[in-house]
N, C-alpha and C positions, 0 to 999 in steps of 0.2 A: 798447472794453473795456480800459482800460488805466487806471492810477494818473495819467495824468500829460494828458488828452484838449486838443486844440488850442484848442475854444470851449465855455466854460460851460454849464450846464440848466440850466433855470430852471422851477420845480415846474408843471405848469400848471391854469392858474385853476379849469378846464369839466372834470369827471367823463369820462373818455375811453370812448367807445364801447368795449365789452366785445368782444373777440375770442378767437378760440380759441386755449389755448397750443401745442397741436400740429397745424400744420394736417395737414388728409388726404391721403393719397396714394392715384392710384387702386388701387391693389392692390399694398398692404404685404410681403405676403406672395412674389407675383413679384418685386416690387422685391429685398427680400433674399434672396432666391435667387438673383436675375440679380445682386447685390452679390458677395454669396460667390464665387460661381464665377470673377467678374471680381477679385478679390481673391486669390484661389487660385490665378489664374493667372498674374497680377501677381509674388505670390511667387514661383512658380516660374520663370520667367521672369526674372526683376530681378537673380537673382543669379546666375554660372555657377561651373562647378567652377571655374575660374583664379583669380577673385577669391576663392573660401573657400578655396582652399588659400594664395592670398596673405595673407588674412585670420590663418589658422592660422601660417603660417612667422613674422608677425611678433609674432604673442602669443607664439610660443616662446622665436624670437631676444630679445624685448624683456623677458624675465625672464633676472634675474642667475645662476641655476644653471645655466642652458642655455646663456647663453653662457658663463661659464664651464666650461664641460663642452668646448664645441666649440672655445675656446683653448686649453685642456690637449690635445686632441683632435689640434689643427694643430700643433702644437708637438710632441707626440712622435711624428706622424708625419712631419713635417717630417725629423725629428732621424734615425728609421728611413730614411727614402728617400737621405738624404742617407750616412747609413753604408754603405747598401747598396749604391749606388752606388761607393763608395770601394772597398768591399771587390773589387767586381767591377774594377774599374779594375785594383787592386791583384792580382788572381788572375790576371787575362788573360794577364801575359806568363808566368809558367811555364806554363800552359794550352798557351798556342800553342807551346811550346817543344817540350811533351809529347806532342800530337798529333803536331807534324809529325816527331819523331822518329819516331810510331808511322809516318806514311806515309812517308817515308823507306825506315824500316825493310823495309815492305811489298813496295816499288818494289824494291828491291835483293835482297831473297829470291826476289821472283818472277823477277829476271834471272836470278839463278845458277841457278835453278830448270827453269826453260825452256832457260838457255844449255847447263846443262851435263849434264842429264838426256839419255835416250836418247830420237830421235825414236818410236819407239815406244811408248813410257812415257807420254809429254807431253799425251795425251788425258786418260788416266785419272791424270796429278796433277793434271790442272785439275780434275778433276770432284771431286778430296777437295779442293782448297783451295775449291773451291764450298759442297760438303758440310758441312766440319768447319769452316770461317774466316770461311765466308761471303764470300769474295772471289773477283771474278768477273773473268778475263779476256778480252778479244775483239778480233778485230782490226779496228782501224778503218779504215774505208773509206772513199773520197774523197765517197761520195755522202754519209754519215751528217749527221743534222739535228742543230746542239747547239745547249742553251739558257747561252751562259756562267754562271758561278755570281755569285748574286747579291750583294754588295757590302756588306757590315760592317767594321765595326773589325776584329774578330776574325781574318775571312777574310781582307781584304786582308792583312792582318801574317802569317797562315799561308800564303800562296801565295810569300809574300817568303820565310818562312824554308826552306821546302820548296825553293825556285827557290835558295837560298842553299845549301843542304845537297847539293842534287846538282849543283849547278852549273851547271845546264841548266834552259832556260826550258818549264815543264810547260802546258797547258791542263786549266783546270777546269772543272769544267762541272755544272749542277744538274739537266739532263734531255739523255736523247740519244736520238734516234729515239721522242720522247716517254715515255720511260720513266726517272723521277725516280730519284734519287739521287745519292751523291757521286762522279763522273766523271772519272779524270785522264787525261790523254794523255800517255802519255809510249812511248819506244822503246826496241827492245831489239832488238840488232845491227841498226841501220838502220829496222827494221820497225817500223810504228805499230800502239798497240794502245792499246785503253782498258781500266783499272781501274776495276772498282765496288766501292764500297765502302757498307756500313752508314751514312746520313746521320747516326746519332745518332754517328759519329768525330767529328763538327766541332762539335758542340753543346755547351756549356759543360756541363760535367760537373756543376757541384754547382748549375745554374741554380734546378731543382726545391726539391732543396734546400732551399736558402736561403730560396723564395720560400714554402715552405711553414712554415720559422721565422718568416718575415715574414707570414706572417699570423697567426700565434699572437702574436707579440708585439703586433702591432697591437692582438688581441682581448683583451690583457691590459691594454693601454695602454687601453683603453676601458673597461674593468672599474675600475683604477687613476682614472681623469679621473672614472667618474661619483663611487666614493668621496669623491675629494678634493673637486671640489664642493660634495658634499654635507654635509662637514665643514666646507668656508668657508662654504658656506651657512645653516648653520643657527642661528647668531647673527641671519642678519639675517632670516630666516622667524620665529625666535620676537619681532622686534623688531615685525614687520608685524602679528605676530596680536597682541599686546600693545596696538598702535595700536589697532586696530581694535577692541578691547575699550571703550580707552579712550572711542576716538569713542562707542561704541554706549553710556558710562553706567557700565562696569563697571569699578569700580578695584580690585576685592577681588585678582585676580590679578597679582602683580607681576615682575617679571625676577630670576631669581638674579643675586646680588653676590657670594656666593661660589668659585664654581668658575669655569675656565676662563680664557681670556688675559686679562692686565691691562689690554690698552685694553677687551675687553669688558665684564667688569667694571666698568670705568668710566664705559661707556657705558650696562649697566644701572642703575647704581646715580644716573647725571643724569635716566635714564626714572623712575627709581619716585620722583624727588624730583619733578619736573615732575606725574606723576600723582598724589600727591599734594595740590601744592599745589593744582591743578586740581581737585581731589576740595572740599577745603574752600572753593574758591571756589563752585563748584555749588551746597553747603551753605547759602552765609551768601545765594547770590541767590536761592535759591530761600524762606531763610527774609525777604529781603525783598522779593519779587515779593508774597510772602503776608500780609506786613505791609503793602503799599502798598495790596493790595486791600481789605483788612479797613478803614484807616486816611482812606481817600477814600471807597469807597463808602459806608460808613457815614454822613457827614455829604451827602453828595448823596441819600442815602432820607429823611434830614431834612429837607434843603432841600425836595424835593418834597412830602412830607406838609403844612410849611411851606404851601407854596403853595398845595396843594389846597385849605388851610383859612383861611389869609388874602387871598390876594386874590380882591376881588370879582370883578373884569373878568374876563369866559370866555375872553375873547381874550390878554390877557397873560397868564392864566394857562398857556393850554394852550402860548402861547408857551416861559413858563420851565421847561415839563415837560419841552418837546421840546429846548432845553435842556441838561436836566439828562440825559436820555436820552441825548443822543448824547454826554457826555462820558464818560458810562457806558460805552458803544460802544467810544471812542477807549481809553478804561483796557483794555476786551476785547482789543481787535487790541494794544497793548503786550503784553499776556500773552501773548497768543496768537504773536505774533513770538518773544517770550524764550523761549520753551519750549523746553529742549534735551535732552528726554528723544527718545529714538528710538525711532518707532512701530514694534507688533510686525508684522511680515511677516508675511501670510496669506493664503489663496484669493479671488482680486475676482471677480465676474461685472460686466463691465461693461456690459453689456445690462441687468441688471435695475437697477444704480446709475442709470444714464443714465434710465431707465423711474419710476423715484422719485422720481428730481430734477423730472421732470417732471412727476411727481402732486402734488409742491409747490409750482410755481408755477401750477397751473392755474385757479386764482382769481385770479393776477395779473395785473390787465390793465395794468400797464404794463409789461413784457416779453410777446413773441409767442418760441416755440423752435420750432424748425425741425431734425425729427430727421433723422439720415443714417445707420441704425446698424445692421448687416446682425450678422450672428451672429459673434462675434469668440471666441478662445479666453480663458481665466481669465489672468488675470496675478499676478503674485506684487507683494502690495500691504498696504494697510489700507484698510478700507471708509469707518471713518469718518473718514480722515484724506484720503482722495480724495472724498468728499462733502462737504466742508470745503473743497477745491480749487476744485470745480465749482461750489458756490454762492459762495464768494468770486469769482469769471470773471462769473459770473451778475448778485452786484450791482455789481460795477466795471463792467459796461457800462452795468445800469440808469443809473449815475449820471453815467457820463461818456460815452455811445456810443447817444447818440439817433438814431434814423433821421429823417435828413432829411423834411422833409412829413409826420413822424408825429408821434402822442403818446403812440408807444410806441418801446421798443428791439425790432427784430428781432433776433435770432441765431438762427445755424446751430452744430448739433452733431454729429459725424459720427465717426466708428470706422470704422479700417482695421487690418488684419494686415498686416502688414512678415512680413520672415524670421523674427529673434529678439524680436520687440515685436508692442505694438499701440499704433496714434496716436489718440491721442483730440485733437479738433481743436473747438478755440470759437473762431468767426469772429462778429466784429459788422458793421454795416453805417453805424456813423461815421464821423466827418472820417478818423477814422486817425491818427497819429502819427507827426510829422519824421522821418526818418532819422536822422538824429544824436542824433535820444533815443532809436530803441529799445533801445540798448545802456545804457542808464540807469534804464529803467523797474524794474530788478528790486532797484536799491538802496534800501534803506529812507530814506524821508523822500522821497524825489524824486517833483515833483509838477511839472508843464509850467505853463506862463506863467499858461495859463486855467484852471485847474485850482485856481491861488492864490487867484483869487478865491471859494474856495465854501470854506468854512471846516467840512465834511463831510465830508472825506477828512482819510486821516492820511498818506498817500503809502506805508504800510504793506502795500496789498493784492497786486501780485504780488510782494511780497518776501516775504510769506508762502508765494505758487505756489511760488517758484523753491526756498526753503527744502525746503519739504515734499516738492516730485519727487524731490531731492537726497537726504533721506532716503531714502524711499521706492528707491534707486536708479534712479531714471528721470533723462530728460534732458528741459529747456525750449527750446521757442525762438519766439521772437515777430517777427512779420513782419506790414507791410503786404498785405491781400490785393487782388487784384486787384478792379479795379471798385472800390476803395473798402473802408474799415475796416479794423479790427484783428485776426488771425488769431495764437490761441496754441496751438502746436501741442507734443504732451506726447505721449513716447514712454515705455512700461513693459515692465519684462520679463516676457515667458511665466511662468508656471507655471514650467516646467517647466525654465526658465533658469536658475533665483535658487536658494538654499536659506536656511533663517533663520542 
């Protein structure tokens, strides 16, 4: 079933024993339910969340406002982490300065404190510097567990200036007898004793802060990236939908030349001359596709009236009709290739298309179809521009994808659900097609070696398919099937996918 087949047909002599077009299945009805199910499961199955969220990231990343969003995005946050860092760099050393005066400070008050207060006293001023300071002294014992303090930038350079200020080497420590905080050791007259202090003394003071600037400006900086995007954007969103007008037929709307930056501007004003011209080009092929048909047919309904009435012989006659018929044909598929209006998008049942198609070959007994069509959902299509598909598949095989030992064409036709489609699959059971042509088959004019010899084809037929899936937004592909023949396999979108 293809425009281009390895070895000629040749019409045959003897009336072919009549067969059924659809043969029987023993139970239609089980079958497409055990279809479905098997289908439904397929789907669900076939794809996992990893690949649809892969699926998703790269529809995002691969549009220009999104990544532009997420470049503006890295860049001022790049720009943020990078000041803020600086900034703390830059704060650290008064920080440390300022702390360890305060401990320092600390250390020295509670010497005098202790040294020089009366031992009497010395209970009840610990318990106010506990009370009101929150500083705790105690004395340390040789048994006591400490956990050294753990090791920053910050820390190490405060333990330096601390050990620098009093001149004497302190132990610090971040838990002692399991019980957390900020822990010094140090003496007083001889005697060892630890200070607790508040952990948030050592904590960068404006850490919060900062970090809590630093996420407002971020969240402005995202606010700011999607704007600006969407400002660069929007020259080239109005240029895509302008396309896409153009594509579909419609010139009437065209790009402002007035306002905005001068290369835009510019850029619209080479779109609305391009759509133009391309507007009048449409015009004068479409006013001579209409003059060629007027222009030839005309004199080929001559020619054949001609015939009818002049020649005697029944056999040249009906010869010159058939003839004149298929140039007639040949002028069809021209037109029918040229055609570049785009059909309108609408609700397909492809159960009941497939089911017609079939109620019109069923008097044909040189094609046998062979249904595979369980219950599929609607697709977003044209009926009669996908009925035009599947009878064009229909006669490219008639003509070039004879079953071996027959005097007819088999094919198989079969519907499956995918995720976001459904495949409609026409498989013949001919020689099949080289390798190196299938990639050929769908250009107009191209015809295989044996194919040259039969002056019945125009080489026109899947390049009508490939055209019209295209429209239609579907995708083609043509492949060797296994065991032998030609398998064209035509993917469309749900419903529920597309909109017009």
């Amino acid at each position: 079933m293809s425009s281009s087949p390895t070895t000629p047909t040749t019409e045959p002599t003897a009336k072919p024993t009549a067969k059924p077009i659809a043969e029987p299945i023993a139970d239609p009805t089980t079958e497409r339910t055990t279809d479905a199910a098997g289908q439904a499961h397929t789907a669900r199955s076939g794809i996992g969340l990893w690949q649809r969220l892969s699926n998703w990231i790269s529809d995002v990343f691969g549009r220009l406002y999104w990544r532009t969003f997420a470049l503006i995005v890295l860049l001022v946050s790049a720009s943020l982490a990078t000041w803020f860092q600086s900034f703390r760099l830059l704060e650290l050393g008064p920080q440390v300065a300022q702390t360890s005066r305060q401990i320092t400070s600390l250390i020295d008050l509670t010497r005098l404190a202790l040294i020089h207060s009366d031992p009497q006293y010395r209970v009840s001023l610990l318990d106010d510097l506990a009370k009101k300071e929150g500083i705790y002294i105690y004395p340390r014992n040789p048994g006591d567990q400490w956990v050294p303090m753990n090791h920053s930038e910050f820390t190490k350079r405060l333990e330096t200036a601390v050990n620098s200020r009093l001149k004497e080497q302190l132990d610090f420590a971040d838990a002692v007898n399991d019980r957390p905080g900020l822990w010094i050791g140090f003496r007083i007259a001889g005697d060892p004793y630890w200070l607790l202090l508040d952990r948030s003394r050592i904590d960068p003071s404006l850490s919060e802060t900062w970090a809590s600037w630093g996420v407002i400006a971020t969240l402005l900086a995202l606010i700011g990236a999607a704007v600006i995007a969407s400002f660069v954007n929007k020259p080239l969103r109005d240029l895509r939908l302008a396309t896409a007008r153009v594509g579909a037929g419609n010139y009437s709307q065209m790009l402002d030349e007035e306002s905005g930056m001068r290369e835009i501007r510019e850029v619209n004003r080479g779109f609305n001359r391009m759509a133009r011209s391309l507007q009048e080009v449409e015009e004068e092929r479409a006013l001579m596709l209409a003059g060629i048909s007027h222009d030839i047919r005309t004199p080929l309904a001559r020619l054949r009236l001609e015939a009818e009435l002049s020649v005697p012989d029944e056999q040249s006659r009906q010869n010159i009709i058939d003839d004149i018929e298929q140039a007639d044909r040949i002028i069809s598929k021209f037109l029918e290739y040229a055609r570049s209006t785009r059909p309108r998008l609408e609700t397909v049942d492809l159960n009941a298309l497939i089911d017609f198609v079939r109620d019109r070959y069923q008097k044909d007994e040189t094609v046998v179809l062979h249904l595979r069509t369980p219950p599929v959902p609607a697709v977003r299509a044209n009926t009669l521009e996908l009925q035009r598909v599947i009878v064009n598949l229909v006669e490219n095989a008639k003509r070039y994808a004879l079953t071996p030992g027959e005097v007819h064409t088999d094919l198989d036709i079969s519907l499956q659900r995918c995720v976001d489609s459904v495949q409609l699959s026409v498989r013949d059971h001919g020689p099949g097609v080289p390798e190196e042509q299938l990639a050929q088959l769908t250009q107009p004019f191209f015809r295989g070696d044996a194919a040259r010899t039969s002056a019945k084809g125009t080489g026109l037929g899947l390049s009508i398919v490939d055209k019209t899936i295209a429209a239609l937004g579907g995708r083609l592909e043509l492949r060797n099937a296994e065991g032998g023949g030609l398998e064209v396999r035509i993917w469309l979108p749900l419903q529920s996918e597309r909109s017009d």
